[in-house]
N, C-alpha and C positions, 0 to 999 in steps of 0.2 A: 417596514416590517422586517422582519427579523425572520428569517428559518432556517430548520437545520435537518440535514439527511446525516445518515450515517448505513455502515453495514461491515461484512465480513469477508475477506477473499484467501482462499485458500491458494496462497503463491504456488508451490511446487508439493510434490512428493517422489522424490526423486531415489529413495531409494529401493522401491519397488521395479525400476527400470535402470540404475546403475547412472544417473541421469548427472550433471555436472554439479551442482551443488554437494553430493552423497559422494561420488567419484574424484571430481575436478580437483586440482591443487591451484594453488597461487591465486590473484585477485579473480572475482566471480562478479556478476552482476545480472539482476534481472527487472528489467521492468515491467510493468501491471497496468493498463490499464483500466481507469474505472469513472462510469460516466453516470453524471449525477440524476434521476427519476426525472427531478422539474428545470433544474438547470437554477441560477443565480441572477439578478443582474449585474452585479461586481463578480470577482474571483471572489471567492468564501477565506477563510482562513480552516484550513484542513489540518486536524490530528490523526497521525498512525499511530498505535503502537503492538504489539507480537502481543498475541492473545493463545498463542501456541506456538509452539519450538520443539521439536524433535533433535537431538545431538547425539553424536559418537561421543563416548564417555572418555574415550581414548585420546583426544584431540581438543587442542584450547575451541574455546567456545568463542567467536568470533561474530557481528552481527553488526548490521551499519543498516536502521530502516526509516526513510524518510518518504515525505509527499514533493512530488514535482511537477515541476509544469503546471500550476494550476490555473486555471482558465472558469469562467462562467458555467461550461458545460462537461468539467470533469477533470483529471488530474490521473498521473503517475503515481504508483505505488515504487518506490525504487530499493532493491534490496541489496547489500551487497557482502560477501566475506571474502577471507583472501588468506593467506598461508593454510596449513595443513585440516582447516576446517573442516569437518563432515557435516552437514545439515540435512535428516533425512525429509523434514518436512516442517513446512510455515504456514501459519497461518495469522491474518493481519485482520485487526478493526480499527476502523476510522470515523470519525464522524468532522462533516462538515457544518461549520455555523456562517451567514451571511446575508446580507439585503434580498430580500424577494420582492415582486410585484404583489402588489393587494388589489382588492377586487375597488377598492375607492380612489385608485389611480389613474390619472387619465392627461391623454394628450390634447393642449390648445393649437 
């Protein structure tokens, strides 16, 4: 069997608090975790992609988003930018596909 979860995580909003993504210079990073409802029995294979972006207009647009760590029962959102990026606020969706249990599975 085959299933798939997916959802939406709102990384940061950092320029309401002057927060390091909005403020910060040079390499940044942040991780997310996110833990899947029913869980897998393999790791899944997991897509992110930016489903929203907030930017300083004044500043190269800089943006590095990937899944990590991925395990049976959830995975890393990992964000990262770096030189003079401003990013006031991210938002990421993901969806995972992968092996489930089924209800006609059974142990001898």
């Amino acid at each position: 069997m085959v299933g798939v979860e997916q959802g939406s995580n709102i990384l940061f909003s950092d320029f309401e608090h002057g927060g390091e993504m909005w403020a910060g210079n040079g390499p940044r990073k942040l991780e997310t975790p996110v833990t899947f409802a029913t869980g897998f029995l393999t790791p899944p294979s997991v897509h992110v992609s930016v489903s929203m972006w907030d930017l300083d207009k004044r500043t190269n647009a800089r943006a590095d988003i990937a899944a990590d760590d991925i395990t049976e029962t959830g995975f890393q959102i990992v964000f990262r930018t770096w030189g003079d990026t401003r990013v006031a606020r991210m938002r990421v969706d993901w969806i995972a596909i992968g092996e489930v249990r089924h209800d006609d599975d059974w142990d001898v």
